[in-house]
C-alpha positions as CSV (number, residue, x, y, z in Angstrom):
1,X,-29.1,-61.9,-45.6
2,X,-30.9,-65.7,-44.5
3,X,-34.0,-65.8,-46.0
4,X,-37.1,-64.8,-43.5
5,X,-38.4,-67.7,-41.2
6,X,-41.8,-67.5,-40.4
7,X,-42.6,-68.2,-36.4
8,X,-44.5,-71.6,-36.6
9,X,-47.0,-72.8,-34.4
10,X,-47.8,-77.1,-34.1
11,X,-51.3,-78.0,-35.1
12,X,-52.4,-80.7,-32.5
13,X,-54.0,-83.8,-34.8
14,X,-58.4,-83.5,-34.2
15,X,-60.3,-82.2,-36.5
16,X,-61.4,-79.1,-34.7
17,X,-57.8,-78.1,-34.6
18,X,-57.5,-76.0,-37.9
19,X,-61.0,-74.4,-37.0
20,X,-60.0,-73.2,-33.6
21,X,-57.2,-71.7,-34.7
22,X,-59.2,-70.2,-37.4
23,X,-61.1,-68.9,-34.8
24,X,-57.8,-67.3,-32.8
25,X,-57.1,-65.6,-35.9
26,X,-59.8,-64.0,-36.8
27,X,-60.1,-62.8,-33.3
28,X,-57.4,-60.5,-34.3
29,X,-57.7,-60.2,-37.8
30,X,-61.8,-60.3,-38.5
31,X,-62.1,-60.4,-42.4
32,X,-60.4,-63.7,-43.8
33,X,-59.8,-63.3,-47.9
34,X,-58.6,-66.5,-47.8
35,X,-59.7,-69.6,-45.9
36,X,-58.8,-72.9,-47.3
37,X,-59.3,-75.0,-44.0
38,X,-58.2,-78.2,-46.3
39,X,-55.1,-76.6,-47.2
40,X,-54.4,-74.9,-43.8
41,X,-54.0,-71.6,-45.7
42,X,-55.2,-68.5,-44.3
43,X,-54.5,-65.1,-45.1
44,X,-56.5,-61.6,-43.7
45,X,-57.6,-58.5,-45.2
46,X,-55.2,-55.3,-43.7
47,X,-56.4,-53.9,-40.4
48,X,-55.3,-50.5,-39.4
49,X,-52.8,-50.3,-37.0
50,X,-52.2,-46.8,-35.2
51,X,-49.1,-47.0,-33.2
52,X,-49.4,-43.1,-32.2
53,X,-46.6,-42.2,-34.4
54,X,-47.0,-43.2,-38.4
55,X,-50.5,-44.4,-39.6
56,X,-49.9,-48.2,-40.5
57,X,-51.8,-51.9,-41.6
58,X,-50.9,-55.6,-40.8
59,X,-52.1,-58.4,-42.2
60,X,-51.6,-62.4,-41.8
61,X,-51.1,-65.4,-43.7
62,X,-51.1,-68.6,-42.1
63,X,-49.5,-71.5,-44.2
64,X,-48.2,-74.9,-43.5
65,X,-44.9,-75.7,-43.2
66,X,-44.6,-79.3,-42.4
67,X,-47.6,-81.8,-41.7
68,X,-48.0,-81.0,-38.5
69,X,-47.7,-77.1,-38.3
70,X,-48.3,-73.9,-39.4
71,X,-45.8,-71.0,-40.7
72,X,-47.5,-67.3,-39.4
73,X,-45.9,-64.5,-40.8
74,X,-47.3,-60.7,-40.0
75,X,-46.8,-58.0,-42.6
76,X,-46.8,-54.7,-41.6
77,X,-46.7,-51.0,-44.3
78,X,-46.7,-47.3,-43.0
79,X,-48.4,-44.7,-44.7
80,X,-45.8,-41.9,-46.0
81,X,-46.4,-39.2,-48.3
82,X,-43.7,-38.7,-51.8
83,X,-42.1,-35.3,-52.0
84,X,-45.2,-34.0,-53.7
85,X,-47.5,-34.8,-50.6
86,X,-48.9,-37.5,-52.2
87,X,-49.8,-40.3,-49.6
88,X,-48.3,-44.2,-50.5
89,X,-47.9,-47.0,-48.5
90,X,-44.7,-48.7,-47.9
91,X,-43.4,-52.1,-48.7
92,X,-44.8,-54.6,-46.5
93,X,-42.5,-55.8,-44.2
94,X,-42.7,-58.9,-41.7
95,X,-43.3,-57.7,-38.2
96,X,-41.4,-60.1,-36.0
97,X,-42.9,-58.9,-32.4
98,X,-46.8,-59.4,-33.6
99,X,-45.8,-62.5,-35.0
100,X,-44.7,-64.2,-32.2
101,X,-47.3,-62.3,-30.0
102,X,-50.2,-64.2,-32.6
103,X,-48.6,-67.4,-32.6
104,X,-48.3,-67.6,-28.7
105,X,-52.4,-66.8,-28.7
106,X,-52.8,-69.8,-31.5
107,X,-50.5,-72.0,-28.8
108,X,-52.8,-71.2,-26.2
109,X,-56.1,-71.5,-28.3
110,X,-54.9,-75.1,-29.7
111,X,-53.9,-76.0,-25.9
112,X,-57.0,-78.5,-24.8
C-alpha cells in the first residue's frame, strides 16, 4: 500500500497568509492545540461529527510540505462498543472527502 498523501494547499507569499488560513481553519475546527504560525504547524482539538449513523470526531493538522505549501490531512474515529458494551473509539483514520472539502475553503480564503 503507497504511503498516505496529504491534500496540499499553496500558501501565497504575504505575511497575512499563514494567519488567514489560520483563520479558515478554525472556522471549521474552533480549538487549535497547536498553533505554531512560524512553523506553519497547526493541529485541532476533535470535534464531534454525527453523520446520522455511528457517533464519530475529526480532527486536523496542517503541516508544511515544501516552502511554499501546506500538507492538510483530516483524521476521523467512530465510537464502537467491545463485546462487553464497553464504548472505544477506533483508530483514527484519514478522511479523504473532508480533506479536500478543507483545503478547497483554505484555497478560497488565501485567494486575494
Amino acid at each position: 500500500m503507497p504511503p498516505y498523501e496529504p491534500e496540499e494547499v499553496l500558501v501565497p507569499d504575504g505575511a497575512d497568509a499563514f494567519p488567514r488560513l489560520v483563520a479558515a481553519v478554525r472556522a471549521r475546527f474552533p480549538r487549535l492545540l497547536v498553533c505554531d504560525l512560524e512553523g506553519r504547524r497547526l493541529q485541532s482539538a476533535w470535534i464531534d461529527v454525527d453523520d446520522g449513523v455511528v457517533p464519530g470526531r475529526q480532527r486536523v493538522s496542517v503541516f508544511p510540505t515544501a516552502r511554499d505549501r501546506v500538507g492538510i490531512v483530516v483524521e476521523r474515529s467512530w465510537l464502537r462498543q467491545d463485546f462487553a458494551g464497553a464504548p472505544y473509539w477506533t483508530a483514527p483514520v484519514g478522511d479523504r472527502d473532508a480533506e479536500r472539502e478543507l483545503a478547497a475553503a483554505l484555497r478560497a480564503a488565501l485567494t486575494p
